[in-house]
PDBQT receptor file of N, H, CA, C and O in Angstrom, charges set to zero:
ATOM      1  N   UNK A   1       0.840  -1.190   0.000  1.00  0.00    +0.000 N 
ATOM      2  CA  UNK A   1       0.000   0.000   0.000  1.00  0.00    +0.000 C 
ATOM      3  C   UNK A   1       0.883   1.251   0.000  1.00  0.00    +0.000 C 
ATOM      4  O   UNK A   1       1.748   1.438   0.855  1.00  0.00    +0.000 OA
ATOM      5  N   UNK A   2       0.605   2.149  -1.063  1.00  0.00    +0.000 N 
ATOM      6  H   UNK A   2      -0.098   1.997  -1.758  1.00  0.00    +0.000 HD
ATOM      7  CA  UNK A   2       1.331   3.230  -0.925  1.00  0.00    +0.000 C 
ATOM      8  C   UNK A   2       1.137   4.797  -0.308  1.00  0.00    +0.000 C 
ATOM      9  O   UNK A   2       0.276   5.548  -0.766  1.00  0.00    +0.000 OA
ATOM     10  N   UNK A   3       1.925   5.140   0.643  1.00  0.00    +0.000 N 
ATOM     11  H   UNK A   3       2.624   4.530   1.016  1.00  0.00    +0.000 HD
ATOM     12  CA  UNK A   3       1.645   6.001   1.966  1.00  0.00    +0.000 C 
ATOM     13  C   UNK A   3       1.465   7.597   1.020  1.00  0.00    +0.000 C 
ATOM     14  O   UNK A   3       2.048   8.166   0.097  1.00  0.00    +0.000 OA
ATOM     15  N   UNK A   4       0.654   7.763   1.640  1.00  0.00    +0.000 N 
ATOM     16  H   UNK A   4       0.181   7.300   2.390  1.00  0.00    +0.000 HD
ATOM     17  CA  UNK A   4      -0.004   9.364   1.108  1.00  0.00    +0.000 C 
ATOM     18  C   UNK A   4       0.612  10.339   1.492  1.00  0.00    +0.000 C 
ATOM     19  O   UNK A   4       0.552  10.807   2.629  1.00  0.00    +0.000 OA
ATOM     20  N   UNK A   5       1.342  10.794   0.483  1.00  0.00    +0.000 N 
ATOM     21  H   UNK A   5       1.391  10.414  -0.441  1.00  0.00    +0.000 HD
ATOM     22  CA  UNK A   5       2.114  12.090   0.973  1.00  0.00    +0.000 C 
ATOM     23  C   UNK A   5       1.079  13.646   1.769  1.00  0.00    +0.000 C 
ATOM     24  O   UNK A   5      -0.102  13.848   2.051  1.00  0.00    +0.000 OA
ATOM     25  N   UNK A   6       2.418  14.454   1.862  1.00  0.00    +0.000 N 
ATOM     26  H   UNK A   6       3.377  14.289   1.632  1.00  0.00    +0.000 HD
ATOM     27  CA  UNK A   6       1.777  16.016   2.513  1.00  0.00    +0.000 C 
ATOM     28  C   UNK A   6       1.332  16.771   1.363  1.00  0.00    +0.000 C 
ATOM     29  O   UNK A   6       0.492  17.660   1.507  1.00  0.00    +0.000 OA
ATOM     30  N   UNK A   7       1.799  16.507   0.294  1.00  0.00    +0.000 N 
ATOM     31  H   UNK A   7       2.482  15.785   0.178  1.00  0.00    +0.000 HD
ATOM     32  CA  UNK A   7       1.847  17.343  -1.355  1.00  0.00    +0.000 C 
ATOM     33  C   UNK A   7       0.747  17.150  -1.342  1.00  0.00    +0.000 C 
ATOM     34  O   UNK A   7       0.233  16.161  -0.820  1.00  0.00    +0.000 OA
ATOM     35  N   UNK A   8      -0.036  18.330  -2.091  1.00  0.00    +0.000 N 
ATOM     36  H   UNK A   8       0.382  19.133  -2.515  1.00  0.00    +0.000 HD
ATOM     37  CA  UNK A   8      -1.351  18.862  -2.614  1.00  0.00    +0.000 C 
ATOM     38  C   UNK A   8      -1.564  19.577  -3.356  1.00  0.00    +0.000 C 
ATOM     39  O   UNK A   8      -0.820  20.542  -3.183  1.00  0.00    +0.000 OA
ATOM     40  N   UNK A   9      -2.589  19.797  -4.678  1.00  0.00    +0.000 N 
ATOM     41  H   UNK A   9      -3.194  19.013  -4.819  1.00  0.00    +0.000 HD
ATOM     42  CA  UNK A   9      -2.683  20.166  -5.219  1.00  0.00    +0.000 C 
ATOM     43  C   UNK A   9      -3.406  21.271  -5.492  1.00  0.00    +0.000 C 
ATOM     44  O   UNK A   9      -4.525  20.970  -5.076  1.00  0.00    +0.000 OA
ATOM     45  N   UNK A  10      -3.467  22.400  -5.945  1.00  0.00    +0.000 N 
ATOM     46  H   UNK A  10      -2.558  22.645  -6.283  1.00  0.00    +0.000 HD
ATOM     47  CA  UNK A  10      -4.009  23.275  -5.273  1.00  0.00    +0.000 C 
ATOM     48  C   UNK A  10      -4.304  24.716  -6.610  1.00  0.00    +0.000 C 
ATOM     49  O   UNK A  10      -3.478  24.836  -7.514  1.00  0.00    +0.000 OA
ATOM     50  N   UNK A  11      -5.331  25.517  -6.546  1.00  0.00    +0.000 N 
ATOM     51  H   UNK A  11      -6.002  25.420  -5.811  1.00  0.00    +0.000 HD
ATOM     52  CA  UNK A  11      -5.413  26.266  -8.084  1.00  0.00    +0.000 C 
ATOM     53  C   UNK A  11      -5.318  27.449  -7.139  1.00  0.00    +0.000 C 
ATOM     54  O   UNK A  11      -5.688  27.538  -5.968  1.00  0.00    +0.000 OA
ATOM     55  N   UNK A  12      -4.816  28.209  -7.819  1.00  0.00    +0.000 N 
ATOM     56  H   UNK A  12      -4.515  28.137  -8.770  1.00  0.00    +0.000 HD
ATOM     57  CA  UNK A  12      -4.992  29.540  -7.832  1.00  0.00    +0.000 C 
ATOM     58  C   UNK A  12      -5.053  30.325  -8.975  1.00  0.00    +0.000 C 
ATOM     59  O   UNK A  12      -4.617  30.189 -10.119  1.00  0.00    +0.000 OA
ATOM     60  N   UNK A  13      -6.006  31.586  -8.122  1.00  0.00    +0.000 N 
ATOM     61  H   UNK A  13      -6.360  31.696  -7.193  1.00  0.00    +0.000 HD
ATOM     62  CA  UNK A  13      -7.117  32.407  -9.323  1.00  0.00    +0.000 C 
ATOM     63  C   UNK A  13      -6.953  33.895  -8.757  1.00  0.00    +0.000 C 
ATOM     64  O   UNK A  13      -7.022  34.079  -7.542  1.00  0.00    +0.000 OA
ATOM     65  N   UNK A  14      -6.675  35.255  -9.889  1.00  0.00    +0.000 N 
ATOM     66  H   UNK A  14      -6.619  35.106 -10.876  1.00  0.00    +0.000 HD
ATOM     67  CA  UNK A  14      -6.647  36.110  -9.838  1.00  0.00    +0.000 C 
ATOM     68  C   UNK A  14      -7.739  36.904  -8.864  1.00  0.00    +0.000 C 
ATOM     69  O   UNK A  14      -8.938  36.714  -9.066  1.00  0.00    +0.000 OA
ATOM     70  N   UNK A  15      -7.382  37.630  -8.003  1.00  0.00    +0.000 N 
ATOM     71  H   UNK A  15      -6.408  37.784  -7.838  1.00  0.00    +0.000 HD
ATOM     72  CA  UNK A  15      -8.146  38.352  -7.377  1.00  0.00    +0.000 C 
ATOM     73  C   UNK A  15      -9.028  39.466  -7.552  1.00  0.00    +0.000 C 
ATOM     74  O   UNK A  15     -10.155  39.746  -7.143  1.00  0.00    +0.000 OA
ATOM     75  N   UNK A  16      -7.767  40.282  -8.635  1.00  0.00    +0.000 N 
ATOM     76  H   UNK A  16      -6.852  40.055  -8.968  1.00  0.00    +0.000 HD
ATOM     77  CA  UNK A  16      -7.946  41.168  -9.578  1.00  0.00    +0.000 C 
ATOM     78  C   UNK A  16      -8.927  41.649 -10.575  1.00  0.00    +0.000 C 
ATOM     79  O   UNK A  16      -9.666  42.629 -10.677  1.00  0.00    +0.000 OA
ATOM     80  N   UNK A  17      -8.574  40.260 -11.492  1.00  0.00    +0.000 N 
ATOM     81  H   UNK A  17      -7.974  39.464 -11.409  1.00  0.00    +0.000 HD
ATOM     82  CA  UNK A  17      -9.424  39.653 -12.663  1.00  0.00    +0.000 C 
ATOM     83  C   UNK A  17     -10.874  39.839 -12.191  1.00  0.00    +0.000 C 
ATOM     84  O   UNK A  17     -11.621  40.656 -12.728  1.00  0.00    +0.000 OA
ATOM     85  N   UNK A  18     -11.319  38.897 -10.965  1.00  0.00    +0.000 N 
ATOM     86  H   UNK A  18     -10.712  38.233 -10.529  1.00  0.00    +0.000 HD
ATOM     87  CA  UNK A  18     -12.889  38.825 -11.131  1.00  0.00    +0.000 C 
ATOM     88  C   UNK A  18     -13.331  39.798 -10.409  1.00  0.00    +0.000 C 
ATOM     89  O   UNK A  18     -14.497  39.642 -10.047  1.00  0.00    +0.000 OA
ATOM     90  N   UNK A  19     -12.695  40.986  -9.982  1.00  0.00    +0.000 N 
ATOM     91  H   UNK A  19     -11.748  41.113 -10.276  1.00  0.00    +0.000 HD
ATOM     92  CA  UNK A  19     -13.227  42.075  -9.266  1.00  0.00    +0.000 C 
ATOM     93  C   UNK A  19     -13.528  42.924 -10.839  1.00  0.00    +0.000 C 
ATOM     94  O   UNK A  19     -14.661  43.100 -11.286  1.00  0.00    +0.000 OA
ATOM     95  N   UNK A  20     -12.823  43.177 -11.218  1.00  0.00    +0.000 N 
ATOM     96  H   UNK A  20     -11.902  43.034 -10.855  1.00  0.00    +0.000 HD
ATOM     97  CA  UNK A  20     -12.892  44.090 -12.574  1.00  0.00    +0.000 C 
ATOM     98  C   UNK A  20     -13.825  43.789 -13.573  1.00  0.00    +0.000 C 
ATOM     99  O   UNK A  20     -13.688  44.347 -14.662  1.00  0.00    +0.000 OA
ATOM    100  N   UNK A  21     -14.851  42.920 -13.379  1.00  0.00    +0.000 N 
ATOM    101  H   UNK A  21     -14.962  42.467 -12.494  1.00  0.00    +0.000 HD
ATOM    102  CA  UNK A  21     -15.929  42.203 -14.434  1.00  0.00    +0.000 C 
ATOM    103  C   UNK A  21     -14.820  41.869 -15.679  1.00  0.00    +0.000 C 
ATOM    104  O   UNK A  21     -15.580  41.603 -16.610  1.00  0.00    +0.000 OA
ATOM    105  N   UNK A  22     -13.746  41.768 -16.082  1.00  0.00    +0.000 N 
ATOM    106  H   UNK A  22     -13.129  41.984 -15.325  1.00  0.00    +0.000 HD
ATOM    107  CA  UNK A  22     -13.557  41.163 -17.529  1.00  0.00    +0.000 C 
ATOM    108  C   UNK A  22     -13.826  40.098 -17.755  1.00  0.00    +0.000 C 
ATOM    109  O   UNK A  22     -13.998  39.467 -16.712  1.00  0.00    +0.000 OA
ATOM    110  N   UNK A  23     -14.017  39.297 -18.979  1.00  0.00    +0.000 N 
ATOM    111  H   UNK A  23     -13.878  39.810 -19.827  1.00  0.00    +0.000 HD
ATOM    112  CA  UNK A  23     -14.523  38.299 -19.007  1.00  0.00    +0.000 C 
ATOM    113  C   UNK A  23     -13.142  36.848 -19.185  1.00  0.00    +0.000 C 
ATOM    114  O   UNK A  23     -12.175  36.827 -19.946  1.00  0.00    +0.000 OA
ATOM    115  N   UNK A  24     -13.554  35.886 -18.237  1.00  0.00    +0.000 N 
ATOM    116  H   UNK A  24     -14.339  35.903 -17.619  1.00  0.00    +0.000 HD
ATOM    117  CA  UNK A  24     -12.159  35.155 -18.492  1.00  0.00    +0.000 C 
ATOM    118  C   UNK A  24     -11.822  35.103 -17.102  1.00  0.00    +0.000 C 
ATOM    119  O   UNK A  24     -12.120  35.768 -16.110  1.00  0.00    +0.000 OA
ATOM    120  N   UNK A  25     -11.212  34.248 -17.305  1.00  0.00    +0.000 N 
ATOM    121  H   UNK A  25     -10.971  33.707 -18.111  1.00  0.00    +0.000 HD
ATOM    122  CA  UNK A  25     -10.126  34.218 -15.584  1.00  0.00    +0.000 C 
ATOM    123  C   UNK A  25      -8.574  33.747 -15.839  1.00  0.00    +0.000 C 
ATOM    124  O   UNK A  25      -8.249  33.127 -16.852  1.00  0.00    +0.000 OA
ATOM    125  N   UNK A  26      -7.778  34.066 -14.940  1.00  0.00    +0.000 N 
ATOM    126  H   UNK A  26      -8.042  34.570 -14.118  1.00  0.00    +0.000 HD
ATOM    127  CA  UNK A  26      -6.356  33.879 -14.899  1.00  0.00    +0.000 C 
ATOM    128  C   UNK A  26      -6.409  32.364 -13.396  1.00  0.00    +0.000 C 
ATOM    129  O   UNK A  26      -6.783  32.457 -12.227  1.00  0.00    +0.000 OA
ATOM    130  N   UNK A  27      -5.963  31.378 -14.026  1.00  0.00    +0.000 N 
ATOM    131  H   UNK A  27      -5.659  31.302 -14.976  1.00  0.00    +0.000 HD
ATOM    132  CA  UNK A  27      -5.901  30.444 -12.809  1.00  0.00    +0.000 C 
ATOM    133  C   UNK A  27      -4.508  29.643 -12.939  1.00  0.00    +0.000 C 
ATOM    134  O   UNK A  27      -4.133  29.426 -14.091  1.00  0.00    +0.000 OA
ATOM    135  N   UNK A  28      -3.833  29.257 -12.055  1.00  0.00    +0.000 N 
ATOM    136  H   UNK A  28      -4.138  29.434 -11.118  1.00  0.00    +0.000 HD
ATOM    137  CA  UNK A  28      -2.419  28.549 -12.055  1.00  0.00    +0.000 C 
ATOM    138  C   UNK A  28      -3.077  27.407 -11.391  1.00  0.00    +0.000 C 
ATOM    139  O   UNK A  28      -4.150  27.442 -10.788  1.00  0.00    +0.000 OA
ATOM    140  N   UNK A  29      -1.993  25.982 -11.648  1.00  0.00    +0.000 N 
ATOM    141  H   UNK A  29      -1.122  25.953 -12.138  1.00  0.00    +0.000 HD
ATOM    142  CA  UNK A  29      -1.993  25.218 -11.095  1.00  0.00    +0.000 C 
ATOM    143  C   UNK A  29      -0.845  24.691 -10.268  1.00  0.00    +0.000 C 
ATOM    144  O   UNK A  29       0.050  24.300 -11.018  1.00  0.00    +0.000 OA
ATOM    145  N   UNK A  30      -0.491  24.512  -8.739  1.00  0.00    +0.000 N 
ATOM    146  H   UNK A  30      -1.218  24.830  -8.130  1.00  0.00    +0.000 HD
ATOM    147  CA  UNK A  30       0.651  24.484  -8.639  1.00  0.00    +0.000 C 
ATOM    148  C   UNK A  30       0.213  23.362  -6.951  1.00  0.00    +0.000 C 
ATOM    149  O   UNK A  30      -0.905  23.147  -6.482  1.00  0.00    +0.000 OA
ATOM    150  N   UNK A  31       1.765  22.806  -6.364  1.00  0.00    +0.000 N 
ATOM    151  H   UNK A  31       2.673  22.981  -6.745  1.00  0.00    +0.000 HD
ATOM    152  CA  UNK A  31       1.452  22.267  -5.388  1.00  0.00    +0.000 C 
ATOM    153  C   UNK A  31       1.949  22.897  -4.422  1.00  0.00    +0.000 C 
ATOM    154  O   UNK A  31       2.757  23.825  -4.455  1.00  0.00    +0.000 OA
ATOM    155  N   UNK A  32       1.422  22.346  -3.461  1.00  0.00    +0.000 N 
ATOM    156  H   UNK A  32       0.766  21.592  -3.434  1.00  0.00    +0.000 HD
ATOM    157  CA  UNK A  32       1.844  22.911  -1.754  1.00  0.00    +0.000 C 
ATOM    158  C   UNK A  32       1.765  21.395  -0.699  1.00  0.00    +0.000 C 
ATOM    159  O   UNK A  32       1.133  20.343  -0.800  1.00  0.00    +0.000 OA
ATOM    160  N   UNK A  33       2.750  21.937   0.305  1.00  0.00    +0.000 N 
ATOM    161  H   UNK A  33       3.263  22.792   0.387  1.00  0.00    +0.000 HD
ATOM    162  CA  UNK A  33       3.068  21.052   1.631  1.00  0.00    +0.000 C 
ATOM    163  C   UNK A  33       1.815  21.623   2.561  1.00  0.00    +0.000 C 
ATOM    164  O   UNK A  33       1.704  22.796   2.917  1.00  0.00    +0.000 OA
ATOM    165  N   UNK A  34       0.999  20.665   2.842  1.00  0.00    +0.000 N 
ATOM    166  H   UNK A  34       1.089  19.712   2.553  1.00  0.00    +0.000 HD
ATOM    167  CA  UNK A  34      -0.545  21.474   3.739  1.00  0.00    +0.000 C 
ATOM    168  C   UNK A  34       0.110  21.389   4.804  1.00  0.00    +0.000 C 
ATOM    169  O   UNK A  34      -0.164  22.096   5.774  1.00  0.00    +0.000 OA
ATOM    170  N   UNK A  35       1.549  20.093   4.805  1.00  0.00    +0.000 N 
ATOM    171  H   UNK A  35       1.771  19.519   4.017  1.00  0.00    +0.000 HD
ATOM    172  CA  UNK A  35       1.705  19.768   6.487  1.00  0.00    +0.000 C 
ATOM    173  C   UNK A  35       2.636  21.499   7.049  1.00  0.00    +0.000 C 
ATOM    174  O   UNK A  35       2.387  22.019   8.137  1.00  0.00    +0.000 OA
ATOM    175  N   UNK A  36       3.525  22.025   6.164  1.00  0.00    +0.000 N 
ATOM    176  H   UNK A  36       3.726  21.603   5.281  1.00  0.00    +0.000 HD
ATOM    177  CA  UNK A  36       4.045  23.561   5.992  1.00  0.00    +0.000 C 
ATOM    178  C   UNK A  36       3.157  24.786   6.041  1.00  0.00    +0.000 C 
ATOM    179  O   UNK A  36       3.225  25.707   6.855  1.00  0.00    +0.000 OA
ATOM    180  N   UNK A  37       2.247  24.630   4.957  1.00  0.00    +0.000 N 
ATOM    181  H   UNK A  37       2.191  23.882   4.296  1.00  0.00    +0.000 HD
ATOM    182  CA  UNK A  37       1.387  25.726   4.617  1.00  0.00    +0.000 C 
ATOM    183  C   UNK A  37      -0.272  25.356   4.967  1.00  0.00    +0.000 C 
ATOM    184  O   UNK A  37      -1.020  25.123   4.017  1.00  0.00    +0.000 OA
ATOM    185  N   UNK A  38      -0.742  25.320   6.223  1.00  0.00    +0.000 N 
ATOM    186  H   UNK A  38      -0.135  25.509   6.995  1.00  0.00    +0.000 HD
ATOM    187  CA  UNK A  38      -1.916  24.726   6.340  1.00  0.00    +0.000 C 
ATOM    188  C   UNK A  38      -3.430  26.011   6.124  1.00  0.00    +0.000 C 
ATOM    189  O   UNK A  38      -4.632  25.788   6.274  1.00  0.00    +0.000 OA
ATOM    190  N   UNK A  39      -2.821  27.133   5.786  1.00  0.00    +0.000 N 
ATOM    191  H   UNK A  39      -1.845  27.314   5.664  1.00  0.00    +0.000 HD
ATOM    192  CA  UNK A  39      -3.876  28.407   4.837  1.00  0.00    +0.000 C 
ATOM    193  C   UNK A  39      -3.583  28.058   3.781  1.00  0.00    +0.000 C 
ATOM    194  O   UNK A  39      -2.889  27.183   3.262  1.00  0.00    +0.000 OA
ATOM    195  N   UNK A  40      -4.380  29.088   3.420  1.00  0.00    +0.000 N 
ATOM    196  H   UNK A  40      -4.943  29.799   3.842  1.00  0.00    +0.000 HD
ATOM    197  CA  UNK A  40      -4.230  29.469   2.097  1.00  0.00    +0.000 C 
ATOM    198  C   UNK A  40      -2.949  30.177   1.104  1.00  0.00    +0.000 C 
ATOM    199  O   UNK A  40      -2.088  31.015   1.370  1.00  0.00    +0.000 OA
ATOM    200  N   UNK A  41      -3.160  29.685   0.299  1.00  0.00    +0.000 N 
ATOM    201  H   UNK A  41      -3.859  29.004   0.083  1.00  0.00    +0.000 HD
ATOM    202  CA  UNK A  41      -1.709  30.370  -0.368  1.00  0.00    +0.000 C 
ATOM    203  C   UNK A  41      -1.956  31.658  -0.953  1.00  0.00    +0.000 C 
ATOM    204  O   UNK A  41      -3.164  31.833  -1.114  1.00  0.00    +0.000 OA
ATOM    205  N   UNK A  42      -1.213  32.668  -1.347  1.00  0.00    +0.000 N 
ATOM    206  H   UNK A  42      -0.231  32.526  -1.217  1.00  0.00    +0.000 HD
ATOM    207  CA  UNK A  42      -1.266  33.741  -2.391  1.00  0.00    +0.000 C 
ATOM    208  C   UNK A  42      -0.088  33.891  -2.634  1.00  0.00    +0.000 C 
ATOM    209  O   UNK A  42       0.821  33.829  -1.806  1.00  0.00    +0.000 OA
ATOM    210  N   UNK A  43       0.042  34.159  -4.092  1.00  0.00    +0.000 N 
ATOM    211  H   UNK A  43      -0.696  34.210  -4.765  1.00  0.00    +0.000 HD
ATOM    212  CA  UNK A  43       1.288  34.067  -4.902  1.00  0.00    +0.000 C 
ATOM    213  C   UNK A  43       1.497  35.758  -5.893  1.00  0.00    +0.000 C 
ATOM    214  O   UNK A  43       0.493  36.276  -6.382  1.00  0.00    +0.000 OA
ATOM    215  N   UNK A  44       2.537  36.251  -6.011  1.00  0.00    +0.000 N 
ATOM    216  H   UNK A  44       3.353  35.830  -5.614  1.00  0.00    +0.000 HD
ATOM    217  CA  UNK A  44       1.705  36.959  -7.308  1.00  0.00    +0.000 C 
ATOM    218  C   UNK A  44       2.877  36.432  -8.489  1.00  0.00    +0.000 C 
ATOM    219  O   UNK A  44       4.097  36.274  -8.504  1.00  0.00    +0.000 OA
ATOM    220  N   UNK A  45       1.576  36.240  -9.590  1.00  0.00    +0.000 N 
ATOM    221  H   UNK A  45       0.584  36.368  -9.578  1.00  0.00    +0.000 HD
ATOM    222  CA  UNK A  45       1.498  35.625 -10.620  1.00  0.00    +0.000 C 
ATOM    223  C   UNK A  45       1.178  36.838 -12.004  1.00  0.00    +0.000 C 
ATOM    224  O   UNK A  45       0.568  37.904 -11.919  1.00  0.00    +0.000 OA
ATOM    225  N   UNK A  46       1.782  36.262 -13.140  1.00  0.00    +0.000 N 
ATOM    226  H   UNK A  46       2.277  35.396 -13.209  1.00  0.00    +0.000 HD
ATOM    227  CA  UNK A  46       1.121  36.640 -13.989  1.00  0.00    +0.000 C 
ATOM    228  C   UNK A  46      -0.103  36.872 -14.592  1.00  0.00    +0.000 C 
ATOM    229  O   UNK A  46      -0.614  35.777 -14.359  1.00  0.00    +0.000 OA
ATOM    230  N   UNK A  47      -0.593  37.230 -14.942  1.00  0.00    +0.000 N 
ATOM    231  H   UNK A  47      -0.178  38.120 -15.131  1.00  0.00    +0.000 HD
ATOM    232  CA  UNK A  47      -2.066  37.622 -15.771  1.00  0.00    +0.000 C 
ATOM    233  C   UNK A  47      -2.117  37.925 -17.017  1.00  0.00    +0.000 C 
ATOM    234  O   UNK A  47      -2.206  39.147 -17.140  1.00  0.00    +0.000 OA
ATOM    235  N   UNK A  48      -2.101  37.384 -17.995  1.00  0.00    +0.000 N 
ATOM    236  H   UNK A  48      -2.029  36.392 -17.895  1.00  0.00    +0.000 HD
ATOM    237  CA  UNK A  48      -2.236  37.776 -19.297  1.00  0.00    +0.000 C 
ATOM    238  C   UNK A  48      -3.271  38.613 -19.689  1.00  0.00    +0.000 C 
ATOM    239  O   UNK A  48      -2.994  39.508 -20.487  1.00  0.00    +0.000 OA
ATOM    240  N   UNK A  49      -4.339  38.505 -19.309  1.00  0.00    +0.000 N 
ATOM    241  H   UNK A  49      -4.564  37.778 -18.660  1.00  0.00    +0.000 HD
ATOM    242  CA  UNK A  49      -5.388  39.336 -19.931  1.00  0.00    +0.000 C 
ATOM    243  C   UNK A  49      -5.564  40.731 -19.614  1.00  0.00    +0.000 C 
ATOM    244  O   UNK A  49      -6.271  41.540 -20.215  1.00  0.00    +0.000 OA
ATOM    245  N   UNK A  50      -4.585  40.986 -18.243  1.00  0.00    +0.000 N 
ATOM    246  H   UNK A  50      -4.011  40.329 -17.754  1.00  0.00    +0.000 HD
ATOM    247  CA  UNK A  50      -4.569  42.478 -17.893  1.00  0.00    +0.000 C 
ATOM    248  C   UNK A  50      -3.474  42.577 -17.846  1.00  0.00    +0.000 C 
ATOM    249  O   UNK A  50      -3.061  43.193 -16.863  1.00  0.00    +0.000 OA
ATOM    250  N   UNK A  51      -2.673  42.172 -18.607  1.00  0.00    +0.000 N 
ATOM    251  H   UNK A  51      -3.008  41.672 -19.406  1.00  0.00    +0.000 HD
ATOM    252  CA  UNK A  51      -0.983  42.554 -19.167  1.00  0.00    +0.000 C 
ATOM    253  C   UNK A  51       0.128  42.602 -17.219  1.00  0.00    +0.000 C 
ATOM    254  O   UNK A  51       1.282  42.986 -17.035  1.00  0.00    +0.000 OA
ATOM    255  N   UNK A  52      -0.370  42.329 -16.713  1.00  0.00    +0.000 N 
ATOM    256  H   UNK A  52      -1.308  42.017 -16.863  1.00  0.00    +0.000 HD
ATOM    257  CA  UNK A  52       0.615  42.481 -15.225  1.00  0.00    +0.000 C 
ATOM    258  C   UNK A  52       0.966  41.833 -14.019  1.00  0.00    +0.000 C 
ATOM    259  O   UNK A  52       0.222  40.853 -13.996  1.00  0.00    +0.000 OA
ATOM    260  N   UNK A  53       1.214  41.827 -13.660  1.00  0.00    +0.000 N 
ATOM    261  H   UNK A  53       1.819  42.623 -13.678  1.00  0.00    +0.000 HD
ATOM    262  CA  UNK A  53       1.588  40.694 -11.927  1.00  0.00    +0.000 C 
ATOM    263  C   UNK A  53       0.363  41.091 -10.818  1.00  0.00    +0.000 C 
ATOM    264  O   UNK A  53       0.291  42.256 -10.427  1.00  0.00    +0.000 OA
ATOM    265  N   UNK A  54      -0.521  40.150 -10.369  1.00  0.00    +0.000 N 
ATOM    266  H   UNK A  54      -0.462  39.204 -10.686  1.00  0.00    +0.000 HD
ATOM    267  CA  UNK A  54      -1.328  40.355  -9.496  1.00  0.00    +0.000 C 
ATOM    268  C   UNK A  54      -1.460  39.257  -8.746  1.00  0.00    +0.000 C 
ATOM    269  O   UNK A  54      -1.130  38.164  -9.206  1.00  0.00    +0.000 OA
ATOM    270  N   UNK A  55      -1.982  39.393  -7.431  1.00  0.00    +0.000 N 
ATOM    271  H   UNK A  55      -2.250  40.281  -7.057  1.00  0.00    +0.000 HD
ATOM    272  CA  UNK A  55      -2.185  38.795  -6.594  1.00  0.00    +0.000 C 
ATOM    273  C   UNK A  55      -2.979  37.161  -6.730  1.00  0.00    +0.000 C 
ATOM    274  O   UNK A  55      -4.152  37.310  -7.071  1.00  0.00    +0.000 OA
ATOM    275  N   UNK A  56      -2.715  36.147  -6.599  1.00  0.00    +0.000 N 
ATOM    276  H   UNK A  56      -1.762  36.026  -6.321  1.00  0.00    +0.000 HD
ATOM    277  CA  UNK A  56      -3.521  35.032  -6.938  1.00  0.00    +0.000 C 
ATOM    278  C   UNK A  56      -3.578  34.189  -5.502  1.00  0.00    +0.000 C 
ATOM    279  O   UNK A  56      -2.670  33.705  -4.827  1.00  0.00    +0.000 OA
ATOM    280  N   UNK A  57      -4.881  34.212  -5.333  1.00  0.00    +0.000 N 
ATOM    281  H   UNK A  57      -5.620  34.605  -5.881  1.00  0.00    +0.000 HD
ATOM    282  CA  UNK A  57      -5.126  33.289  -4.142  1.00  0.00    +0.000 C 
ATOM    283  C   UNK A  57      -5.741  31.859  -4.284  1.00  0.00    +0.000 C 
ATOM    284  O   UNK A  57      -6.324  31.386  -5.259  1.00  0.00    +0.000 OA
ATOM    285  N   UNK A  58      -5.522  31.396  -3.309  1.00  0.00    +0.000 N 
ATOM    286  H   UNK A  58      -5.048  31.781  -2.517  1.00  0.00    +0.000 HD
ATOM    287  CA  UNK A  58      -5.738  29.857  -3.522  1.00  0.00    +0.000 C 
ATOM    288  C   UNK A  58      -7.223  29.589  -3.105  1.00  0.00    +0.000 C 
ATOM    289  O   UNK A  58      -7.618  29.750  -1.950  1.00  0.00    +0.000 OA
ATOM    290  N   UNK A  59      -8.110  29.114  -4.270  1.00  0.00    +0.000 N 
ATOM    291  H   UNK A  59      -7.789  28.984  -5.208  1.00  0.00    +0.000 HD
ATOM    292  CA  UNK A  59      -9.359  28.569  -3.931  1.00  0.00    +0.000 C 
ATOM    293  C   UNK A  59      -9.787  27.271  -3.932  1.00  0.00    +0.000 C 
ATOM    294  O   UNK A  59      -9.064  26.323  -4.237  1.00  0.00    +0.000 OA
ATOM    295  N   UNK A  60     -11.307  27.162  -3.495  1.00  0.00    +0.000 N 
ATOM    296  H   UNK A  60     -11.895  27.932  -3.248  1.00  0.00    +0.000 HD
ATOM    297  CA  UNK A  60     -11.557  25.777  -2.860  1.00  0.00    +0.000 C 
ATOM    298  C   UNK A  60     -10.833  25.228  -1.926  1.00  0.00    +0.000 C 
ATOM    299  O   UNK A  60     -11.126  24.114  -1.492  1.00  0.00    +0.000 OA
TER     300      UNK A  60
């Protein structure tokens, strides 16, 4: 049986983006240690659709 790691998978989505009504979203996919980081994450990330670096928080 193989033992379940701390790694998780986890999306993050522009904060930015869905405040501003544009249409579309900016979302990353990336992992995290829950047993390290047991909140939420925020990263800042790229955004293509509003050309700049903004804040991306981790949902669900």
């Amino acid at each position: 049986m193989a033992k379940k790691g701390n790694r998780v998978q986890v999306i993050l989505e522009c904060t930015e983006h869905k405040e501003s009504g544009m249409p579309g979203t900016s979302r990353y996919i990336t992992t995290k240690n829950k047993k390290n980081t047991p909140d939420r994450m925020e990263l800042k990330k790229y955004n293509s659709i509003l050309k700049r670096m903004t804040v991306h928080k981790e949902i669900k």
